[in-house]
ZAZA-195351 format. One record per residue: residue in one letter; x, y, z of N, C-alpha, C in turn. Coordinates in steps of 0.001 Angstrom, whole numbers, plus 500000, padded with zeros to 6 digits. Atoms other than C-alpha are relative to their C-alpha. Last residue first. Example, Ala and Ser with C-alpha at 12.3 -4.5 7.8 and 13.67 -1.06 7.14 Angstrom:
// residues 2
S499180498810499940513670498940507140499230501090500730/A500890498810500000512300495500507800500900501200500000/
***
This chain:
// residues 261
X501272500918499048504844412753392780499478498787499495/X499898500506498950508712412905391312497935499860500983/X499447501233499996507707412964387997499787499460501443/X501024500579500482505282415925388270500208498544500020/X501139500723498633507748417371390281498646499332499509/X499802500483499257510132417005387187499594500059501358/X500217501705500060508049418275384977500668499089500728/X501520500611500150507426421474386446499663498257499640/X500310500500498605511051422096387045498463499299500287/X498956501283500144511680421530383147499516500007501310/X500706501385500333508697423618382493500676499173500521/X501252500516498872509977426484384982499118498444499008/X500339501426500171513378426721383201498569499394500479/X499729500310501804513377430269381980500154498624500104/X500906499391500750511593431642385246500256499172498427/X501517500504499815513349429380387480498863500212498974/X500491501443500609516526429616385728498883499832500643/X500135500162501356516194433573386289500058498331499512/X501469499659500647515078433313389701500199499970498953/X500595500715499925518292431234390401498616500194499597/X500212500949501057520462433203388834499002498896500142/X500774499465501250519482436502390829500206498801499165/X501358499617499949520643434582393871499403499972499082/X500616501504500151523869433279392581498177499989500333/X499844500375501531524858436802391893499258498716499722/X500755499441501344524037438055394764499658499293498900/X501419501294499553525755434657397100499284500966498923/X499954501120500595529284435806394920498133499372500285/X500305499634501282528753439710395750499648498031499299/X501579499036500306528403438912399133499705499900498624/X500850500975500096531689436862398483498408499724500544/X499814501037501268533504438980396701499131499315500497/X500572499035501178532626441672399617499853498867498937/X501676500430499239534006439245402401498677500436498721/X500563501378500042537118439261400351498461499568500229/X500381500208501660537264442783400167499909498597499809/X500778499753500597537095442633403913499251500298498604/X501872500891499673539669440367404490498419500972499459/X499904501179500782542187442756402554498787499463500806/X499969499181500896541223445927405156499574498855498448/X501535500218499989541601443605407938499444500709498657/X500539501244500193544879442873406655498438499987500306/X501113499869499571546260446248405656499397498957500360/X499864501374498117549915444494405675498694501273500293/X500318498565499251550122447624402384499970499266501542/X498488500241500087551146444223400058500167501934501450/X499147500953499793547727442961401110501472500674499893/X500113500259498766545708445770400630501438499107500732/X499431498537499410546668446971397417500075499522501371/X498521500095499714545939443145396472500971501004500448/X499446500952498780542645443394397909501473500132500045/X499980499379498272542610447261396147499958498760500578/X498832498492499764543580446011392548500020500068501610/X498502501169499922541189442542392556501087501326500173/X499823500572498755538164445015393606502015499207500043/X500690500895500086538735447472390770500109498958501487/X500900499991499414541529450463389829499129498390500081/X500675499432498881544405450679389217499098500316500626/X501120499541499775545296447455387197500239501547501088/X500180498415500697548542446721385825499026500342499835/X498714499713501296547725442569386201500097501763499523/X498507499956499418545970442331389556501062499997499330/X499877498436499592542140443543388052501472499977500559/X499619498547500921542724440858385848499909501142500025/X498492500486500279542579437996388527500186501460498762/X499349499635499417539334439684390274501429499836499189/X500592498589499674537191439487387052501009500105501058/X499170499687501058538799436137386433499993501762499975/X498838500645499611536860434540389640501324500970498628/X499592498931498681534018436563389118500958499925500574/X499736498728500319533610435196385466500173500702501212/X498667500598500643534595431216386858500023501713499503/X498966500195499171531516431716389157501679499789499207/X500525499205498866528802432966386514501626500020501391/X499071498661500204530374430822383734500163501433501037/X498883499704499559529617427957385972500898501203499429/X499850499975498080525848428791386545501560499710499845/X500038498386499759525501429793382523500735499682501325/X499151498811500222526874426261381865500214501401500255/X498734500711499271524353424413383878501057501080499644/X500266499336499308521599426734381932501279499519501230/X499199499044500522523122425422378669499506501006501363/X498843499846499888522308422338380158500766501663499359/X499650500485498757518647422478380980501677500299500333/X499699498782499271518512425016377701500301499228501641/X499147499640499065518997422296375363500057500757501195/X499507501296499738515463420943374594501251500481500825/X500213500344498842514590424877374629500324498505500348/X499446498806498987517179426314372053499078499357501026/X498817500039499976516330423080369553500788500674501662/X499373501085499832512771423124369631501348499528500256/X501062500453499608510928426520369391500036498052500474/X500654499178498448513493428771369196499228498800500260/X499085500420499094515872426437366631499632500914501277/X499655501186499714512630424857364841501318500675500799/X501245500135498887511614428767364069500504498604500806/X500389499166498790514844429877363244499092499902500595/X499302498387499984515502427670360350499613500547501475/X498525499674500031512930424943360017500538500836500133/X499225498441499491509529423924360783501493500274499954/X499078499400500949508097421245358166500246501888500539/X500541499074499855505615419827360744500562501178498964/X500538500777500054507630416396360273498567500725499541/X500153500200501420510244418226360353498803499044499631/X499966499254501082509913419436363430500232500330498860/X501279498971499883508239416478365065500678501215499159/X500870500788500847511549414267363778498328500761499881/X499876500316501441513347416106365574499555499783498939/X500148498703500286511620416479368823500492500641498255/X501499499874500625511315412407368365499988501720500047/X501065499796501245514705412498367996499231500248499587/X500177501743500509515945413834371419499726500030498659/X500647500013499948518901416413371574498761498942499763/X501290501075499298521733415306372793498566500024500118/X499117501054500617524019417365370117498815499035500185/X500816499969501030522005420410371248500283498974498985/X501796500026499576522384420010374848499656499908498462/X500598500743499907526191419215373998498304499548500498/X499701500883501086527060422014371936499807498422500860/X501303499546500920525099424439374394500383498805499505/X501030500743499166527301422666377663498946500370498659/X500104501363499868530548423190375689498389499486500353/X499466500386501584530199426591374481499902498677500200/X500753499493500965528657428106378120499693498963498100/X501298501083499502530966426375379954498380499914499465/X499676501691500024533893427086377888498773499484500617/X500630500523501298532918431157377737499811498666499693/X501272500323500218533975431776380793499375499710499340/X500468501276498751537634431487380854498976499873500026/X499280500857500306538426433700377691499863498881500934/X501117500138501158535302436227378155500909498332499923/X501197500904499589537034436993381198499574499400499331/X499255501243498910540899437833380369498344499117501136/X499897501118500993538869439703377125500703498835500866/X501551500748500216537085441653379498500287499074499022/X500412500445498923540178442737381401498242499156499386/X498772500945499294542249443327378454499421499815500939/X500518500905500964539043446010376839501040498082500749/X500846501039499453539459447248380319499344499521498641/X501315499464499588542592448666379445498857499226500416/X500493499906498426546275447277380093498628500481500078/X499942498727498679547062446822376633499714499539501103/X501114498757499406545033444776374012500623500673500853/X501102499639501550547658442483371976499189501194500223/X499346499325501004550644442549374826498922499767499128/X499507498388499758548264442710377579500891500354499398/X501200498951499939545982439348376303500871501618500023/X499847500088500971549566437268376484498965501433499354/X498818499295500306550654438149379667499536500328497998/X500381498784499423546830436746380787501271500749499252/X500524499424501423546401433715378492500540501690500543/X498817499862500451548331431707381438499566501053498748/X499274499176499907545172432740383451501545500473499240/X500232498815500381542975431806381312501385500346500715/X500505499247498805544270428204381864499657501635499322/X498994499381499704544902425978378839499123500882500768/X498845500486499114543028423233378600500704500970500654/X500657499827498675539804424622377019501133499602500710/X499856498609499451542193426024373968498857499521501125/X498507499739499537543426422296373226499706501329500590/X498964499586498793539882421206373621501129500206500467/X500969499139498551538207423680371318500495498894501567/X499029499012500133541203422668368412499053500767501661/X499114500164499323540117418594368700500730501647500702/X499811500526498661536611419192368925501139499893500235/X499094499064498501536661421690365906499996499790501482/X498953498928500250536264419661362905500644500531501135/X498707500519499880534407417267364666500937500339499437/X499417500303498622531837419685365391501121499234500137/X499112498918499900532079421089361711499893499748501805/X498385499605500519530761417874360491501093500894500635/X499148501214499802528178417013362869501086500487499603/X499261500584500615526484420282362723501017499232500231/X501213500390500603523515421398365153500676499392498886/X500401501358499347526508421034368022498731499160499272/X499521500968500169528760423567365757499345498457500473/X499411500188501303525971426210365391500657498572499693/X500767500694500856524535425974368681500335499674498442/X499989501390499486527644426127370397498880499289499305/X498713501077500221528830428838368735500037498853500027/X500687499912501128525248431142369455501043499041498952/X501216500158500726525136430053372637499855499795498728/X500648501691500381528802430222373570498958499257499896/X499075500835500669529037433809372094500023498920500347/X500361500335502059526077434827373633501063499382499303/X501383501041500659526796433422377161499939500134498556/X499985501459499424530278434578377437498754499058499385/X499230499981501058529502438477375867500130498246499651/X501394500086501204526537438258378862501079500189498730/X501498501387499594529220437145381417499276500543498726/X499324501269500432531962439587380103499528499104500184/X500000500275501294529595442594380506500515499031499001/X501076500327501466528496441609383342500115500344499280/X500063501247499997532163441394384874498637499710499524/X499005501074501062533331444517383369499706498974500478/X500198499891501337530462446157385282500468499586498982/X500881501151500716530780444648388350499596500612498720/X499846501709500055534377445843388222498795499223499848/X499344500703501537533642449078387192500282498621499949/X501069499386500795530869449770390386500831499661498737/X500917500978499962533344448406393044499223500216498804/X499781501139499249536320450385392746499457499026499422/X499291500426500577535959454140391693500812498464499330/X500115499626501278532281454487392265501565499725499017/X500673500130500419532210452902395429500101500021497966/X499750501406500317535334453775396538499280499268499234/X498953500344500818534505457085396004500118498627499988/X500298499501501105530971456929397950501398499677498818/X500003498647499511531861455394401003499609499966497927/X501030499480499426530808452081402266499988501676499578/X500525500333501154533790449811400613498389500645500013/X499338500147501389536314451108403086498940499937498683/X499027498679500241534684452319406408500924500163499012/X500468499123500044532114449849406831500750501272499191/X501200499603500772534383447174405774498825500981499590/X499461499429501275537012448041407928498882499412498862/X499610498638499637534852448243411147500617499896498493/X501186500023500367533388444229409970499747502253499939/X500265499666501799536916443735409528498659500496499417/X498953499430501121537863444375412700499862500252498455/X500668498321499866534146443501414563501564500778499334/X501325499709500894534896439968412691499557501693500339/X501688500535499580538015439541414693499368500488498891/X500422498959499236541987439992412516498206499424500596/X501444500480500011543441436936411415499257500694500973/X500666500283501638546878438046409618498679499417500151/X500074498764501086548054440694412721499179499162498616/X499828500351501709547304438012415199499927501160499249/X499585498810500225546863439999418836500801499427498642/X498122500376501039544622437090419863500236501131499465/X498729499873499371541870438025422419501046500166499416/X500170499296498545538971436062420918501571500703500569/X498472498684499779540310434943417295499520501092501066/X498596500703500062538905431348417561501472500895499625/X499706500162499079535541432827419197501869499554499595/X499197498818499082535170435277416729500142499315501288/X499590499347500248535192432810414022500343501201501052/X498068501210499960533482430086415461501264501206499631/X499714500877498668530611432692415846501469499310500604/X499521498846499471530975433986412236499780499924501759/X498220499877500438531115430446411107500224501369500317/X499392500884499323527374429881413314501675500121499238/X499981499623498713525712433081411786501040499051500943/X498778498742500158527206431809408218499635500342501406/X498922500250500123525174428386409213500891501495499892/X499558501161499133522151429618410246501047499901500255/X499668498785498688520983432199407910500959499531500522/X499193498380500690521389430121404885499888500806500598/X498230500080499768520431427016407190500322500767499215/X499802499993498976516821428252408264502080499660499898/X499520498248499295516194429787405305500329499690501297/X499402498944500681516111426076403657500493501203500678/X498377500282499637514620424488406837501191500501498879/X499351499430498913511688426701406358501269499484500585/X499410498445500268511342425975402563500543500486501455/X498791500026500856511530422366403660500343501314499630/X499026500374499121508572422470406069501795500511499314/X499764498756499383506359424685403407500811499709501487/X499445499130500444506949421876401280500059501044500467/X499202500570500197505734419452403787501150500785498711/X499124499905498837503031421222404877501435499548499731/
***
């Protein structure tokens, strides 16, 4: 009972609450002839009728989430397979702690002028203005899951004389994966976030293109509703990550209700 209490207060406030800010929301633009905070049945009309049609669809929405999983799964492998490398070697981690955090400092976005004189304006330049911000959480969080790994797992696979590729599936890659699963979850929100910003550099097509089309066009309900969209697309995304760390963390959750009873 008590877990099947909690799941129901779960779905009860992820309905709940957005029902109650779209409430507040059309009561606090009842009436008002605001051009920059149009009602919910305004944008909820330009939504239908913008991001609902076939072209848009296909010209729009459909490349953008496509350059943004392909710059998420580029993200993960490369700071998987980077992170394990430098975090399973002492030496060459302190080689390159001081040079990985002068380039985590610096903002993707300042990278952005730079990216479109080497690559252009194509969507190779839009997946390299992702790969470049997302990748840090990924790279950092492997190289310290596999830094902090414990001994005695250590010590068991040599002990068992497993090395090489078996010792880094079978010990290494899952010890870390709590945190390298942390990392996936912020590359996830930091790649949808970069995904819009490099559709507004000499883009024509993609979500970040048409809000900002919107905007300088004083479409405003038009703009809100690509917003609303981002952030459909944002709860998606977070969705599907959660069944996947369930599925690929389920020991770790397992042992910690084992703890907690």
């Amino acid at each position: 009972m008590p877990a099947v209490r909690r799941s129901l207060v779960s779905v009860g406030l992820a309905v709940g609450v957005p029902i109650l800010l779209v409430l507040a929301w059309a009561l606090a633009t009842q009436g008002t002839q605001n051009l920059y905070f149009p009602t919910p049945g305004k944008v909820f009309d330009a939504f239908t009728s913008t991001w609902l049609t076939g072209a848009t669809m296909t010209k729009h929405v459909l490349p953008s989430l496509g350059r943004f999983a392909i710059g998420v799964v580029l993200s993960i492998v490369i700071g998987i397979v980077a992170g394990t490398a430098i975090g399973a070697t002492p030496w060459l981690r302190s080689l390159l702690e001081p040079m990985l955090e002068f380039f985590r400092a610096i903002p993707p976005v300042a990278l952005v002028p730079v990216i479109m004189l080497i690559l252009g304006i194509d969507d190779s330049m839009k997946l390299a203005v992702i790969v470049s911000g997302s990748v840090w959480p990924v790279l950092l969080n492997t190289i310290e899951g596999v830094r902090a790994m414990d001994p005695v797992l250590t010590d068991t696979s040599r002990s068992y004389r497993i090395r090489g590729a078996l010792a880094y599936r079978y010990f290494v890659l899952p010890a870390a994966s709590p945190q390298i699963m942390a990392g996936v979850r912020l590359c996830l929100s930091i790649g949808l976030i970069l995904m819009v910003i490099s559709e507004m550099f000499a883009a024509s097509s993609g979500l970040g293109y048409q809000i900002l089309f919107f905007q300088r066009q004083y479409m405003i309900a038009e703009m809100w509703s690509g917003i609303v969209l981002l952030g459909i697309v944002g709860v998606a995304v977070a969705a599907i990550f959660q069944l996947v760390e369930r599925r690929v963390l389920h020991w770790y959750h397992g042992s910690r209700e084992v703890s907690r009873g």
